[in-house]
C-alpha positions in Angstrom: 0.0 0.0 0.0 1.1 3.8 -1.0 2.2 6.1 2.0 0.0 8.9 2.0 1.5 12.3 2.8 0.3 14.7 5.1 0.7 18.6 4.7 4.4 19.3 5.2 5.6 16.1 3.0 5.8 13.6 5.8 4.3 10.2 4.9 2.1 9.2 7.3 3.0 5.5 7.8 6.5 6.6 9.1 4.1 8.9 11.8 2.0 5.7 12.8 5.6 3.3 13.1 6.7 6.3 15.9 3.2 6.6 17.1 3.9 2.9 18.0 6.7 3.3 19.5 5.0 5.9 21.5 2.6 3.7 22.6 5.0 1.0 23.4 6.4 3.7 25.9 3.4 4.4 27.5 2.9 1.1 28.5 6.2 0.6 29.5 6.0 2.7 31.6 2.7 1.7 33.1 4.3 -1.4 33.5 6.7 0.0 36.5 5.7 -0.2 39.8 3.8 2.3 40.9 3.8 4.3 44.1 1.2 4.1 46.1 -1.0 6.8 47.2 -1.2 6.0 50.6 2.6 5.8 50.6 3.7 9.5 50.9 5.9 9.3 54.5 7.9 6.9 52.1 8.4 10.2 49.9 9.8 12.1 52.5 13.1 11.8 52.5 14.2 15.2 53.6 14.3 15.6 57.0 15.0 18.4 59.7 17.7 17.3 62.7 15.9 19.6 65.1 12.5 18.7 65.1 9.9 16.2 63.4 9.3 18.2 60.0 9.9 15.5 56.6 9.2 17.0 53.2 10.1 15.7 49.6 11.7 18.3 48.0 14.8 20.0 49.1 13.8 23.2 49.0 10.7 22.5 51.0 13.4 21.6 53.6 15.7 24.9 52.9 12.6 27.3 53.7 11.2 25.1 57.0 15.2 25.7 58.2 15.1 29.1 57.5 12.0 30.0 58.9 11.6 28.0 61.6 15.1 27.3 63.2 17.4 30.2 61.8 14.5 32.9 62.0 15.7 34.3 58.7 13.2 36.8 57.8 13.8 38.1 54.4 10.2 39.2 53.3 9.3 42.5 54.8 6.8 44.9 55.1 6.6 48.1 53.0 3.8 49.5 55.7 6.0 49.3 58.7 8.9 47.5 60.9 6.8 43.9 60.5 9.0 41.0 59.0 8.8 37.5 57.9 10.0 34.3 56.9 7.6 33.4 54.4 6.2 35.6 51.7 2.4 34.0 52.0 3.1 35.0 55.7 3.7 38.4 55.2 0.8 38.5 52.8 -1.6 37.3 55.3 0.0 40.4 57.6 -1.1 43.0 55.3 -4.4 41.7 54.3 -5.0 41.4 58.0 -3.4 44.3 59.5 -3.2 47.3 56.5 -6.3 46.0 54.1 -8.6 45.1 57.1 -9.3 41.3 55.1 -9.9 39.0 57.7 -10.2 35.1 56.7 -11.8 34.0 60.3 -14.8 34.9 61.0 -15.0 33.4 64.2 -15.3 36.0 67.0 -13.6 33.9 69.6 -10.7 33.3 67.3 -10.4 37.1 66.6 -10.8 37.8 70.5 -8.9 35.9 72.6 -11.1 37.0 75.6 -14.5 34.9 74.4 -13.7 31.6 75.9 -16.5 28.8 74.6 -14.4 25.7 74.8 -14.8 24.5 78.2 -12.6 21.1 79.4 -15.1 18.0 80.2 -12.5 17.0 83.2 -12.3 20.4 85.3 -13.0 24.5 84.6 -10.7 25.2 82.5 -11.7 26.9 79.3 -10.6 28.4 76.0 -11.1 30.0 73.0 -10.2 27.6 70.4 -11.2 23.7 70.3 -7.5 22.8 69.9 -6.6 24.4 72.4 -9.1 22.4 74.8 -7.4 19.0 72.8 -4.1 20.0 74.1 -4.9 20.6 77.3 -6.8 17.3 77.7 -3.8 15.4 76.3 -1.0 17.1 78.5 -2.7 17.6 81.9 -5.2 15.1 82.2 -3.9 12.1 79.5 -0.2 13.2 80.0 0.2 12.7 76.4 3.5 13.8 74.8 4.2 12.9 71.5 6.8 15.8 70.7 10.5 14.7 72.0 13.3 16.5 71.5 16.1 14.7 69.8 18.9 16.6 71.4 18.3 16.1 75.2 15.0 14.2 76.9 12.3 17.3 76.4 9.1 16.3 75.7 6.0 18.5 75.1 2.6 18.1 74.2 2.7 21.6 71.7 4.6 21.4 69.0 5.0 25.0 69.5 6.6 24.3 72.9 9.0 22.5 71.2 9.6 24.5 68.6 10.6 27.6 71.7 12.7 24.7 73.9 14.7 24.1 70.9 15.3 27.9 69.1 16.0 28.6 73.1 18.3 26.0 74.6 19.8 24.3 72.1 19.9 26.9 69.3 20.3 30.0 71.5 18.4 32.2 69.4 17.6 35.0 71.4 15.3 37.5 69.0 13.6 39.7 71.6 16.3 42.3 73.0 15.5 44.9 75.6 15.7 48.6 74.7 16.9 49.8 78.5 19.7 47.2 78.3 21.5 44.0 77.2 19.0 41.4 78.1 18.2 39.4 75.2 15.3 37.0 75.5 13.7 33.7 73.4 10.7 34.7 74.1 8.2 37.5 74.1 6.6 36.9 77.3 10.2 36.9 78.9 11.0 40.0 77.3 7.5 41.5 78.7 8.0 40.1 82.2 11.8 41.3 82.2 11.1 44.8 81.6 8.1 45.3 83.8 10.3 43.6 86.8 13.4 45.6 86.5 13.0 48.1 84.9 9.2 49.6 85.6 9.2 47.8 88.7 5.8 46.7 87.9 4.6 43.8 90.5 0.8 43.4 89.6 0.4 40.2 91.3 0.0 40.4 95.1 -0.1 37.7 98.3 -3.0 38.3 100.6 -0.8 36.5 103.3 2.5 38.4 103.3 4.0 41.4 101.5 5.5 38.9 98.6 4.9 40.9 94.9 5.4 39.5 91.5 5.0 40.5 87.8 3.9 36.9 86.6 0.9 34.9 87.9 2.2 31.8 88.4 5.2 32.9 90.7 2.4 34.2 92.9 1.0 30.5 92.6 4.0 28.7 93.2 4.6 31.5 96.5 1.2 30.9 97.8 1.2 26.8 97.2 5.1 26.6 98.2 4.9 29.0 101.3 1.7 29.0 103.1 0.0 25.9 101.8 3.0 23.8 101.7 2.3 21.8 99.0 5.0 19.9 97.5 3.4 17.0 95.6 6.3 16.3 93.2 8.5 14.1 95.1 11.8 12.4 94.2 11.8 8.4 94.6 15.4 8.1 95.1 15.3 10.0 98.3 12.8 12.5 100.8 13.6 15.1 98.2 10.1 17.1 97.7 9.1 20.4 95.7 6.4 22.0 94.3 7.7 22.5 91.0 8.2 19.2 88.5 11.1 21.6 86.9 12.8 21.7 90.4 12.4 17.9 90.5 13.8 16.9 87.7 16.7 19.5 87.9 17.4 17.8 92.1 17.4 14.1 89.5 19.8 15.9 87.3 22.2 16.9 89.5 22.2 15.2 92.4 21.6 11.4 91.4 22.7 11.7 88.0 25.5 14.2 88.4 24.2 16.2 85.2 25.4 20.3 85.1 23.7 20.9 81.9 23.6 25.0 82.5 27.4 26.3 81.8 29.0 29.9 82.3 30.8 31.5 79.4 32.6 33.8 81.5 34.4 31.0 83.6 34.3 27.2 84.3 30.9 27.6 86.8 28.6 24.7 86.2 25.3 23.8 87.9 22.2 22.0 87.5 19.4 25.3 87.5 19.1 27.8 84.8 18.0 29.9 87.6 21.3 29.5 90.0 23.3 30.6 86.4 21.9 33.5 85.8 22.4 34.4 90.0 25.9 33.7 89.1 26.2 35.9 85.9 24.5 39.1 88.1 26.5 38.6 91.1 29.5 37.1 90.0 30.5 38.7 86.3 27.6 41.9 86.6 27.8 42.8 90.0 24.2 43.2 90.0 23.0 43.4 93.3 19.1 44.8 93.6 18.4 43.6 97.0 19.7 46.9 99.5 19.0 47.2 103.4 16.9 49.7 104.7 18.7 49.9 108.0 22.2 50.1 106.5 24.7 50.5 102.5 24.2 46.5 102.7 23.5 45.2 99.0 23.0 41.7 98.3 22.5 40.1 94.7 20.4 37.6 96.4 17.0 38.1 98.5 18.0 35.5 101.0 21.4 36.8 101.4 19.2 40.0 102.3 17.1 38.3 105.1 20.2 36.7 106.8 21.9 40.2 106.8 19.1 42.2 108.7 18.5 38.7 110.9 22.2 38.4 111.9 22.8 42.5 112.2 20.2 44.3 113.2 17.8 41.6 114.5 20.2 39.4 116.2 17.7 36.2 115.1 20.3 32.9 115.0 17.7 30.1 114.5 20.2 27.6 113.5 21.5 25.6 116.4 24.2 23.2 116.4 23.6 20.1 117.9 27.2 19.0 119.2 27.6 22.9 121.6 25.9 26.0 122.0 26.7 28.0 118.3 23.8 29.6 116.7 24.1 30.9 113.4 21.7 32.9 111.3 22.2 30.8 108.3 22.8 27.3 107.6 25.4 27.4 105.4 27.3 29.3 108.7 26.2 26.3 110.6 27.2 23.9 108.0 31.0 26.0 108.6 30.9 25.3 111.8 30.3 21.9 111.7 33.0 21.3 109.2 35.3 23.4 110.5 35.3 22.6 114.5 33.8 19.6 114.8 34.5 17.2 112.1 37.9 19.7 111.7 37.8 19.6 107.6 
């Protein structure tokens, strides 16, 4: 049989051999295995050291880094000092904050205030349903499915990891104070930081004592710790007991495990508490000391090193007896002197 041609001089039996070829492609192709729908964590090859994020694509990787570990904000806004790390992000900033266009129509999403989410196991109540999830999983189920892979952290937010990691392990430190050095992970930290040293704002007040605090839950811990006595974490290697499940776990850390995790860069200082770090850094390498007698030029970087002063000085109070003679001390680590000093003569 002739070849026909077609417009441009091409016969069109040499068209249908490749058009069978083509085909024969196709199908050889259909014939490798496929990948299955279902199967897309098998996909996800890329994946983040510092937290649980997978993706497929490199780059997908590249911008979760960037944005949520390095904090690399290279999309800003042309309507004022706001910045981000995504460009949909700063998108949603102006069509929110500058153009008024607001996706959620929920009012107790927009105000944080409205509260219609109550928890089935006790009062507590918020304004979004996942929110109330979380809760239920971390205080009541004591779910924690986010670990950190650097050290034993584990969370029930995924935001709350996110903060332990950028803050510990990464030391990112984005929120700096304007009055002075302090440097902070975290907004709220920043907030409580100035409003305690530098306004000298103590909203939170006991109704037992004259004790003042900028943050609710140190007023909590005060009341529970101090006139309630509650201490219902306890340690089961010894009669150790606190009210704080941080305290515990740092008294595990360093006493039965022999852990000094918090380090000073100023000199070779090591202890168990973040908290007994930065007493070292303001006493020590600052000189801060904000404690200052009324009765006398006495300053003390500690509150307790305040209360022995006026005890041992102008109140003469020595409640710490030594059971081997007569000494009296106002503090027990003068007592503990003592003991080492004339009795067991170390």
């Amino acid at each position: 049989m002739d070849d026909f041609l077609d417009n441009e001089g091409n016969t069109c039996l040499e068209d249908s051999v490749k058009g069978e070829e083509v085909v024969e492609d196709i199908y050889s192709i259909k014939e490798t295995p496929k990948v299955q729908e279902n199967s897309s964590e098998v996909l996800k090859k890329h994946k983040c050291n510092l937290c649980h994020y997978s993706s497929s694509r490199r780059y997908q990787l590249t911008d979760h880094m960037n944005s949520k570990h390095l904090k690399i904000k290279n999309h800003k806004c042309n309507q004022c000092d706001y910045q981000a790390c995504r460009k949909d992000t700063l998108k949603r900033h102006i069509n929110n904050e500058h153009l008024g266009l607001k996706k959620h129509k929920h009012v107790d999403i927009v105000d944080p205030r409205i509260k219609n989410y109550k928890c089935s196991q006790c009062d507590y109540k918020a304004g979004r349903k996942g929110v109330i999830e979380d809760h239920i999983n971390s205080v009541h189920f004591t779910r924690k499915n986010y670990k950190c892979t650097q050290c034993d952290y584990e969370t029930t937010l995924q935001g709350s990891l996110k903060r332990h990691i950028n803050s510990v392990h990464l030391r990112i430190k984005n929120h700096k104070c304007n009055y002075c050095d302090y440097e902070a992970s975290r907004r709220s930290q920043l907030r409580g930081h100035v409003n305690n040293v530098h306004l000298e704002r103590k909203s939170y007040k006991c109704i037992h004592c004259d004790f003042e605090t900028h943050l609710q839950r140190n007023l909590e811990f005060h009341v529970n710790n101090v006139h309630l006595g509650k201490k219902n974490h306890k340690c089961k290697e010894c009669d150790y007991q606190t009210s704080r499940k941080t305290r515990l776990k740092d008294h595990i850390n360093g006493v039965h495990l022999g852990r000094k995790n918090y380090k000073c860069t100023e000199c070779d200082y090591e202890t168990t508490l973040q908290t007994s770090l930065k007493r070292h850094m303001n006493s020590i390498h600052l000189g801060i000391k904000n404690h200052k007698c009324c009765h006398c030029d006495y300053e003390a970087s500690r509150k307790c090193h305040l209360i022995s002063h006026v005890n041992s000085v102008h109140l003469g109070v020595k409640n710490h007896e030594c059971n081997q003679c007569d000494y009296k001390a106002t503090a027990k680590r003068y007592l503990k002197h003592h003991i080492d000093r004339v009795h067991l003569k170390v």
